[in-house]
N, C-alpha and C positions, 0 to 999 in steps of 0.2 A: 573559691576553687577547691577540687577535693585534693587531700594530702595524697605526695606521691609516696609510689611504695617502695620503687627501685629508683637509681639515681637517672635522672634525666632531665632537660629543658624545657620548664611549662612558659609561655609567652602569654600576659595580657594587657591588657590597654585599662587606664583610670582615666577616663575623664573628667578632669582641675579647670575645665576651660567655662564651666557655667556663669551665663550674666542673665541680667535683670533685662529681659525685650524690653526695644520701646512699645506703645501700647497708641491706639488711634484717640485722636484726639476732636475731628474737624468733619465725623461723621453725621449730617442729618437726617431728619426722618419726619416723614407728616403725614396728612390722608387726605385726600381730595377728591372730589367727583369728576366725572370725566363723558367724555362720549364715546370712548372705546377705552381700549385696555383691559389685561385681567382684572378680577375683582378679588379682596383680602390675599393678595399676593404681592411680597417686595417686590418688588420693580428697582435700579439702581441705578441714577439720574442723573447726568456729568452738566446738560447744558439747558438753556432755556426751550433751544432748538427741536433738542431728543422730548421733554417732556411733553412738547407741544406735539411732535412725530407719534408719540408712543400715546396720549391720553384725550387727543383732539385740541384743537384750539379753541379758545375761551368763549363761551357764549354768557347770556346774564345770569343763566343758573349754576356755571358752572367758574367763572371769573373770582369770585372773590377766595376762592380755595386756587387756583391756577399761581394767581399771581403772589398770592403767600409762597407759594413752595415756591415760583419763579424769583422770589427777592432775597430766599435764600441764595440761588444760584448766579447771585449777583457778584459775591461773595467766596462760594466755596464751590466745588465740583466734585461731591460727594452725597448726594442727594437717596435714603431711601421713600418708597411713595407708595403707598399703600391707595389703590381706589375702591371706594366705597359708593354703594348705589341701592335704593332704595327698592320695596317689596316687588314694585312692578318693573323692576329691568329682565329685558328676555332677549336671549340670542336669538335671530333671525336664522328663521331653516328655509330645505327647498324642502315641501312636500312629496309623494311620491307620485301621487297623481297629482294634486292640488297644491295651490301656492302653501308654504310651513305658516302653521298659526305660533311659533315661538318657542323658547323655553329658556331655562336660565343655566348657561355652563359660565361657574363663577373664572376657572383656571383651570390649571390643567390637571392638576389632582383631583379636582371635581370632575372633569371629563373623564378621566382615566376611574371614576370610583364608581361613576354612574351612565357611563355612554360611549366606552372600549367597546366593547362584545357587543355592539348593535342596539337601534333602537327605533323600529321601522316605523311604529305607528307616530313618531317625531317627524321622518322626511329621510333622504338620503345625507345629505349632510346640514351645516349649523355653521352660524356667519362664529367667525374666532372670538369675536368679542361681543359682549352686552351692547344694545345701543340699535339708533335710529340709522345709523351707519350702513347697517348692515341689510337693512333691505333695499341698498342699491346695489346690492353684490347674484348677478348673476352665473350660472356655471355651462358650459355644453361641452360636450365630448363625443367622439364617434371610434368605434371597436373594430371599422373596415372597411377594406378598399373603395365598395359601394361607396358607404356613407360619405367618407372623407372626398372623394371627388365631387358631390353634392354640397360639399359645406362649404359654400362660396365666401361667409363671412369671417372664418380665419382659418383657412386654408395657407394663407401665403404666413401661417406663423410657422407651421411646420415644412420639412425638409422633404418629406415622404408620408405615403400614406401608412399608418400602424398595421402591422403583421403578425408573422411570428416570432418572439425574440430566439438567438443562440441559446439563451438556456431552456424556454422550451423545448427547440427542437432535441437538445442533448438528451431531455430525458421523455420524447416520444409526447409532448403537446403538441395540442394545435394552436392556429390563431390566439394570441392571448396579451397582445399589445393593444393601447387605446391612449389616443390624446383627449389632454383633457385642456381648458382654456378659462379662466376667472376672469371677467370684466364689470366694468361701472357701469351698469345699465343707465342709472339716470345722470350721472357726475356727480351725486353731492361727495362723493368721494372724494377723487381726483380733480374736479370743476371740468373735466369736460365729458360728455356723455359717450360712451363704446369705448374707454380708457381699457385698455389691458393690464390688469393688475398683476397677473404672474399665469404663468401656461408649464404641464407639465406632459413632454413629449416622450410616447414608447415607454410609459409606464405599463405594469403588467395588471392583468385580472390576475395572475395565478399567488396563490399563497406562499409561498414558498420559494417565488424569481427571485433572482440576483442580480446585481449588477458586475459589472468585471472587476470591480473593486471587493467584492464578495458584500456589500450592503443590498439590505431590501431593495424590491424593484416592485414590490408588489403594491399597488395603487392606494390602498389604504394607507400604510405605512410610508408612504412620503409624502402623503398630502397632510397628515397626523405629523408628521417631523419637519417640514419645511416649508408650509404652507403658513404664510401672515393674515391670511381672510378664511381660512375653511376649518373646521371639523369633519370631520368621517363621522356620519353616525348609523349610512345601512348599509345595504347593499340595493340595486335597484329591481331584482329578480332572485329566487330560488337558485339555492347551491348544486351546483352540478360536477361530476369529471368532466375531464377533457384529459384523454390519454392518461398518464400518469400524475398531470396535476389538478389540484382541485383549485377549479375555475370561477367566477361568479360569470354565468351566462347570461353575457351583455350582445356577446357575437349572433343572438338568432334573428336580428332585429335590422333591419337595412335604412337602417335612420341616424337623423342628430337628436340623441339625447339633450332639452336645453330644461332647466330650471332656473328660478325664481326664487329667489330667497324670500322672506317676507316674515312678519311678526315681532320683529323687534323692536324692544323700548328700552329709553336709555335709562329710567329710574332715577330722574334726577330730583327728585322730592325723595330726600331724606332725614331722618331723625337722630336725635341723639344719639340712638342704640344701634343703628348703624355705622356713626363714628365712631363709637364706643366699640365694635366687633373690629373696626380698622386699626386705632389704635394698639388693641389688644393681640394684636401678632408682632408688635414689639416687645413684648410681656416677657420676655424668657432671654434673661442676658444672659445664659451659657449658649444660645442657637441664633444669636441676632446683634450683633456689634455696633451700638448706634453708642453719640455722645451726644447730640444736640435733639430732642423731642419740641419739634414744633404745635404749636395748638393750633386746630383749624380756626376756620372763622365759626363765630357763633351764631346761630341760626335766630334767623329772625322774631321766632315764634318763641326763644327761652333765654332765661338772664345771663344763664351761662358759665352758672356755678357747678352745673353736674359735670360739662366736660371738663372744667379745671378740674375737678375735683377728683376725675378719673385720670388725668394726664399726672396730678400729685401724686398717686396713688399706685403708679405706675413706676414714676422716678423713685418711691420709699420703698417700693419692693426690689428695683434692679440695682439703687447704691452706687451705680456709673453713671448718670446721665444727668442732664440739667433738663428742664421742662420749663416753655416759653412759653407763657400764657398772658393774652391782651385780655382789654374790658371790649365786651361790644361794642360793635362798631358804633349802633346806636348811643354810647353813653358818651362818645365826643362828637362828633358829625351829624347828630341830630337833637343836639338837649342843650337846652340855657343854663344846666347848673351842672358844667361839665367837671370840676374836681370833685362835686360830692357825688356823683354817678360815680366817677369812677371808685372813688375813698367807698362808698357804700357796696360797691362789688368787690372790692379787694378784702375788705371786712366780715365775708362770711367764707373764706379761704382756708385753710388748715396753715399754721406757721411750721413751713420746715425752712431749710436748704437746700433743699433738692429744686428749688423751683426760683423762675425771676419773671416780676412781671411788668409792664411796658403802661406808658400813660396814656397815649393815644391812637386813634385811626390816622391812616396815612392816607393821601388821594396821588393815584399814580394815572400813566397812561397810556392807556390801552391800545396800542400799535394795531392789534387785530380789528378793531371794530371800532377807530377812530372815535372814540367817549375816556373820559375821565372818570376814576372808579376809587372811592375809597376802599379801603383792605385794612384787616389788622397789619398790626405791626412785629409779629412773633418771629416772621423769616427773617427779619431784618436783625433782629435781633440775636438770632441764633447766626446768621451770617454774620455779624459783627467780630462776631468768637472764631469763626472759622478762619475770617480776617485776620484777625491778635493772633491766631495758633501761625498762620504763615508770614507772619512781619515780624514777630518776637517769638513770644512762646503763651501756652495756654493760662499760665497762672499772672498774667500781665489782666490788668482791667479791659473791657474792649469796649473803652466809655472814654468820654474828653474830646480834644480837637486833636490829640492824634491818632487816636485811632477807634473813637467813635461815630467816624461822618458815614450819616447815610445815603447811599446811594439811588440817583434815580426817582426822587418822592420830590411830588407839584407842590403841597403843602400839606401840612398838620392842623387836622382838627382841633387842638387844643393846644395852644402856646401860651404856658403856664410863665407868670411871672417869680419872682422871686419869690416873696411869700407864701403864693402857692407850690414853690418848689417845695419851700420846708414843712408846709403840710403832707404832700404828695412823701416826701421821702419819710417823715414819721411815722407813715402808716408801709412801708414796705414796698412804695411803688416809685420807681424809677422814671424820672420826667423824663422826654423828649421833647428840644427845644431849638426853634428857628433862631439866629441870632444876624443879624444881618450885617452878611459882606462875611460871615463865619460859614455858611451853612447850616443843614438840618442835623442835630450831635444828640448822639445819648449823653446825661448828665447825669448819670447814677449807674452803682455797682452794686447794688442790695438783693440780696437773696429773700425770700420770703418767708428767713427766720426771724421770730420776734422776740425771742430771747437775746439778748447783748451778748456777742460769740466773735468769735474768729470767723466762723462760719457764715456770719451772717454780710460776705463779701463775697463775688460769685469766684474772684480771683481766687480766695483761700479752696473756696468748695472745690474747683475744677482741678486745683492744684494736689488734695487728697485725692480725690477719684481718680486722679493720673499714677501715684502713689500706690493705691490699696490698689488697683488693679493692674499696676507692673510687678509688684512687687508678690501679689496673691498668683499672678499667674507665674512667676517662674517658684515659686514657695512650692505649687503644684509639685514636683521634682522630688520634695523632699518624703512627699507619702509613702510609705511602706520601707524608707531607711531604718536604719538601725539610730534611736534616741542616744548618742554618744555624742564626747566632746568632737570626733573628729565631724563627723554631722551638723554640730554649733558652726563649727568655723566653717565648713564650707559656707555655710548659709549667711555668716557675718560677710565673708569674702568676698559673697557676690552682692549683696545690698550695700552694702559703705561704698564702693567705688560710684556707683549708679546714683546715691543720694550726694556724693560731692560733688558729681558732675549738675546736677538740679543745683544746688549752694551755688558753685561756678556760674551758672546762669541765671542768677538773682531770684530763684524760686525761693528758698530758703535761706536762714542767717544761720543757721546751725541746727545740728541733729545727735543722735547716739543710739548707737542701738545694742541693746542686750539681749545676748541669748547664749547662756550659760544655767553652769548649774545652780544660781542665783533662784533664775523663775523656772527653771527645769528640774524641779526637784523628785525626789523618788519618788514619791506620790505623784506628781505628773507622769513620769515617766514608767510606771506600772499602771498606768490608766492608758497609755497608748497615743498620749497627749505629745503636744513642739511647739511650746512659745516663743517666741522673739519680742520681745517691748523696743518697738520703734519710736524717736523722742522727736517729735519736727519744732522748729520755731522757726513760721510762715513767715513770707515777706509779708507786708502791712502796703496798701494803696493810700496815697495822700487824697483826703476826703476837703480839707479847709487848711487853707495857708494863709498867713498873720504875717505882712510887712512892716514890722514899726520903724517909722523914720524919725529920726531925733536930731533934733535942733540944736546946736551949740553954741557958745561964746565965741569970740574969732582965736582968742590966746588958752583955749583945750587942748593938752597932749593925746591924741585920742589913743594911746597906747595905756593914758593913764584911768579912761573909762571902756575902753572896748572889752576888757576882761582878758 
């Protein structure tokens, strides 16, 4: 504050009250194909119900990525979902004369980049989403009294026939209201055929209407805002006035406008590099707050080391997240030498910690379309964690009989015996195993570090990322302070209470943290620099436990051999 010159009362506030946020722990994240929904766009997923609402229900090209992201949500009710779709998906248009032969609006930033300001040689409008969907989505509308008393097929949706509204007349329009009506032409929609999917009544042609609430009224702008089956992409005729507003003259025409949507494909043959473009709008952990990265399934036609390898790749750049990567599906569910399928995919892997990998396909069952389906195992996996975050806490194992039973799974393609467990775990891969009258349990905690580490436990890893990133974000605060001791201690003040409360709940056995003029020395602190050295000693998970029972004479004081 500036010194005062004469004597008087300056009043201000220090706030002492700074802590360390909690930080999300239980967020996942994957890419799946779909038959509708945007494309390279989060989507944020609470149930199995919404995914299947929002991205269509499972067919055979699209099931083994469904039910991955569904096995997370077995689990947790944090789900992001990225759909990805192949070179030939195209949104179904209405033509302006003719049925729409297609085009691709991936979301809405794509609509808004390339198909706002019209695009007539496309069609008048575009079904919302990619897919086969969408050429059962028909539209009619009628601008006037004529028409609307001839439109005998949904007439009884509206109240009155479309007119003038109140705010044209106020500013000297004419006619300038039109119903408009979106239905299932064939059912594959809704399953039954002339389904009404959504109607918007006494919306305006003019550009510039309102509603009494002072929002658009203008036809373009709430079928663009409110509309779950449409895009606006023309107008159906030449711009014209009407009085003082500028109209789209739909009114010289004493008919029912009806179209036809048509040209969509859903693009459900895709490649690597398609998954590759889905996962990659995860890529930026300052604009996208995930903690569990699920691997899709692997495509049939590759072994499957390019997606892990871009899913690695992904978790060494963001330093927050864990990345859940199975073997193909084919290297247990369809091979006689399923540990070295699998030891032989996990072997050309990168060793970090940022990543955990699974031993087997799971076969679940498919509710939708009464068939049994194997899937990888990476939702389940990463919902195990989401699990352990809400029954204990994140740096807890989410492996063992209590609390790594998986849920919902017919059987496991490879039910690895003991020996082969300690194969399987030597090389970094985490058995999953049927044990009967037990159920189906994860039996390993290993990270896909192969160096001998702390690290190389997913408990320790989740438990640092929970750490550097509560602690990195309230650190944020201290930018542009003054490097002084009073600066030290706030910063000690607010970290120590936050790391004893972690020690309190068995995350850690002890810690210490320094930041002083120790490691803040004048030469840090003339380079513009603020260290703190935070000291952790993680809790450690029980991997092998050793019962020795011992035998004795009957006349042993055992006080004189118990130690």
């Amino acid at each position: 504050m500036a010194f005062q010159v004469s004597p008087g009362v300056a009043i201000r506030e220090i706030d002492l009250t700074n802590v360390v946020p909690a930080v999300s722990t239980s967020i996942g994240a994957t890419v799946i194909t779909g038959l509708k929904g945007p494309i390279e766009e989060i989507v944020t997923i609470t149930s199995e119900k919404e995914l299947a609402d929002t991205f269509g229900v499972p067919t055979d090209d699209t099931a083994p990525y469904f039910f991955n992201a569904a096995a997370f949500l077995k689990y947790g009710n944090n789900l992001k979902v990225v759909r990805v779709a192949g070179s030939g998906a195209k949104n179904a248009t209405a033509g302006v004369s003719t049925a729409g032969t297609g085009l691709l609006i991936k979301n809405k930033d794509h609509y808004e980049t390339n198909y706002e300001n019209g695009s007539a040689t496309q069609g008048c409008f575009a079904a919302r989403d990619a897919g086969d969907l969408g050429n059962s989505i028909s539209v009619e509308f009628v601008t006037n009294a004529t028409s609307y008393a001839a439109w005998t097929d949904w007439k009884d949706q509206f109240d009155s026939a479309p007119g003038t509204s109140d705010y044209a007349l106020s500013k000297g329009g004419t006619a300038d209201e039109m119903h408009i009506i979106v239905y299932d032409r064939t059912g594959y929609i809704s399953g039954v055929a002339g389904t009404v999917l959504e109607k918007f009544a006494y919306v305006s042609q003019a550009r510039d209407a309102k509603k009494f609430d002072g929002t658009s009224n203008y036809y373009k702008e709430v079928i663009n805002a409110t509309s779950k089956y449409l895009w606006w992409l023309d107008h159906l005729s030449t711009l014209t006035t009407a009085g003082s507003l500028a109209s789209e003259n739909f009114a010289t025409v004493d008919t029912v406008y009806s179209k036809d949507l048509a040209g969509g494909e859903d693009g459900a043959t895709v490649d690597e590099g398609d998954i590759d473009d889905g996962f990659q709008v995860f890529n930026d952990a300052e604009t996208v707050d995930v903690n569990l990265l699920i691997g899709a399934p692997t495509l049939a036609s590759t072994a499957g080391e390019t997606q892990a390898a871009n899913l690695i790749a992904i978790a060494e750049n963001r330093k927050d997240l864990i990345a859940f990567v199975s073997p193909p599906i084919s290297a247990t569910a369809a091979s006689t030498t399923q540990k070295q399928d699998v030891i032989d995919f996990v072997d050309t892997l990168t060793s970090t910690s940022y990543a955990f990998v699974d031993s087997t396909a799971l076969k679940i069952y498919d509710k939708y379309n009464d068939v049994y389906r194997w899937i990888p195992a990476a939702g389940h996996m990463a919902g195990l964690c989401a699990n352990t975050d809400e029954v204990a806490d994140a740096w807890f194992p989410p492996s063992g009989f209590n609390r790594g039973q998986l849920l919902g799974v017919t059987k496991i393609a490879f039910n690895p015996k003991k020996a082969e467990r300690d194969d399987l775990y030597k090389k970094r891969i985490n058995p999953i195993v049927s044990f009967p009258g037990e159920g189906t349990v994860l039996f390993g905690d290993k990270t896909l570090l192969s160096k001998p580490s702390a690290f190389d436990r997913i408990n320790v890893r989740r438990l640092f990322i929970i750490l550097e990133k509560a602690i990195s974000t309230a650190a944020k605060y201290q930018l542009f302070e003054l490097n002084d001791e009073f600066t030290r201690a706030m910063f000690r003040n607010m970290t120590e209470p936050f790391l004893r409360e972690i020690q309190g709940r068995r995350g850690i056995t002890d810690f210490k943290v320094v930041c002083d003029e120790t490691n803040n020395t004048g030469e840090i602190i003339d380079s513009n620099q603020f260290v703190a050295d935070i000291y952790i000693k993680p809790a450690r998970s029980i991997n092998f436990i050793t019962l020795n029972f011992i035998a004795t004479r009957t006349g042993v004081d055992f006080a004189e051999i118990g130690g």
